[in-house]
VOPAGU-2260 file (C-alpha; in pm, 1 decimal, decimal comma):
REM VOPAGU-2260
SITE   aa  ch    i         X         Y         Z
SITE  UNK   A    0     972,5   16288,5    1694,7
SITE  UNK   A    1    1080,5   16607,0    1873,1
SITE  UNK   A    2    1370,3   16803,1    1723,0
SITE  UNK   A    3    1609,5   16803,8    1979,1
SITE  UNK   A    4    1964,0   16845,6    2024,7
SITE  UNK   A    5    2223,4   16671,7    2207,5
SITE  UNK   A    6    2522,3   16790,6    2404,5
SITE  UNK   A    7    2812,4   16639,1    2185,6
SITE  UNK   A    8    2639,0   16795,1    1873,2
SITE  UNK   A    9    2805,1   17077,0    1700,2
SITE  UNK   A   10    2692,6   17428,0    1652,9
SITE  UNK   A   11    2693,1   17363,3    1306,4
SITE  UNK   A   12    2410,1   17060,7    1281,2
SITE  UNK   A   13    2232,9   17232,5    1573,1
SITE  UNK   A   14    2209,8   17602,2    1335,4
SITE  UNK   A   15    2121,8   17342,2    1064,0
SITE  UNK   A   16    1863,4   17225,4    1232,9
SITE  UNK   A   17    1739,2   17519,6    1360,0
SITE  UNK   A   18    1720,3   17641,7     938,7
SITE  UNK   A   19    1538,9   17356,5     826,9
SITE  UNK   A   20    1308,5   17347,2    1042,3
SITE  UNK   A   21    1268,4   17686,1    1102,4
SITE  UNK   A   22    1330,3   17701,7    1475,9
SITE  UNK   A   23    1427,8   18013,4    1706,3
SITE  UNK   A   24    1505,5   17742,3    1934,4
SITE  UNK   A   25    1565,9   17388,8    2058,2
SITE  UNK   A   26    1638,1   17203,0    2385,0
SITE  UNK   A   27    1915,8   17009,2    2447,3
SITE  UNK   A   28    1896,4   16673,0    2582,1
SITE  UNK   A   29    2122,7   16413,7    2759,1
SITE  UNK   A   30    2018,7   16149,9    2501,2
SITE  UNK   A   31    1736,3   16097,7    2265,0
SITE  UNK   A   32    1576,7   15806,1    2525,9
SITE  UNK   A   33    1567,2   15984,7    2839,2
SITE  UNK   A   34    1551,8   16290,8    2689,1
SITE  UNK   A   35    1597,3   16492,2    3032,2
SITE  UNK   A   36    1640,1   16842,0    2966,9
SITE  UNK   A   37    1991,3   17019,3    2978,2
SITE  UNK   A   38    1912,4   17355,7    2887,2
SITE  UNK   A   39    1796,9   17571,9    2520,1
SITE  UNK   A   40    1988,3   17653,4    2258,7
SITE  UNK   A   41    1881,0   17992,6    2054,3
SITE  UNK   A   42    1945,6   18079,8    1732,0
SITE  UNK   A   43    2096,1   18417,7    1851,9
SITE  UNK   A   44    2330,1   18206,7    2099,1
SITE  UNK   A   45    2451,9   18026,7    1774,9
SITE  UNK   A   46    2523,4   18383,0    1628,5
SITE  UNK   A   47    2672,9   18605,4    1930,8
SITE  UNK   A   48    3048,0   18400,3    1833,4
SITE  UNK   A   49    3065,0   18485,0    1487,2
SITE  UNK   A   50    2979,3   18878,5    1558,6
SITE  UNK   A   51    3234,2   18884,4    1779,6
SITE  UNK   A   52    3477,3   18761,2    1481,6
SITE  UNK   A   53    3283,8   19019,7    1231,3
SITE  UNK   A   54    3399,1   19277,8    1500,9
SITE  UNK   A   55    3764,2   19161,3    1501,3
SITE  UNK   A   56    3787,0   19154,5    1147,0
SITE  UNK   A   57    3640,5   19539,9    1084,5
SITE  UNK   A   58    3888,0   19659,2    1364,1
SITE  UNK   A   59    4149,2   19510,7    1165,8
SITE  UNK   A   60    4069,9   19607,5     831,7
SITE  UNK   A   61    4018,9   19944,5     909,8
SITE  UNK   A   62    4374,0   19989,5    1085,5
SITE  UNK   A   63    4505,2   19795,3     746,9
SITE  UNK   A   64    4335,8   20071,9     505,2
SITE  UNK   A   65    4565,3   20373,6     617,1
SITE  UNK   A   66    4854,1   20159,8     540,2
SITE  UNK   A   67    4766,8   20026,8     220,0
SITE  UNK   A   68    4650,3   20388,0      99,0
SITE  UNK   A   69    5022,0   20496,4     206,4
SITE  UNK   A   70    5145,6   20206,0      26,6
SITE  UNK   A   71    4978,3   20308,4    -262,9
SITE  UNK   A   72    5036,1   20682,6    -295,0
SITE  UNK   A   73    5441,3   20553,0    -300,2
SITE  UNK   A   74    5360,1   20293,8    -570,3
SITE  UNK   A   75    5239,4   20627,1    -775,4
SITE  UNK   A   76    5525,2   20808,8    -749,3
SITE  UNK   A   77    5776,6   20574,3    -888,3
């Protein structure tokens, strides 16, 4: 049988299946009968969310480091 993926899937058994099998892609199928294609999913569409999170949390974490560095050079003091 093909390795497929369905719509109501989630990215997480799709990137699954992608790892087992060691896939850089798979089509996406109304249902497993028919199986008329919808569209591709890519591994890299699977990743493109999650490096926009990465992004967000460097941005924050570096305008958190001057504070904590302030915070710190006061701790000293005392």
């Amino acid at each position: 049988m093909p390795v497929m993926a369905l719509p109501d899937e989630t990215c997480r058994i799709v990137a699954t299946r992608l790892a087992v099998h060691r896939l850089e892609r798979v089509p996406v199928v109304r249902d497993a009968q028919s199986r008329e294609l919808l569209g591709l999913i890519t591994r890299s569409d699977l990743i493109k969310p999650s490096l926009g999170l990465f992004d967000e949390e460097h941005n924050y974490e570096q305008l958190r480091r001057p504070v904590l560095t302030s915070l710190r050079a006061v701790f000293r003091r005392r």
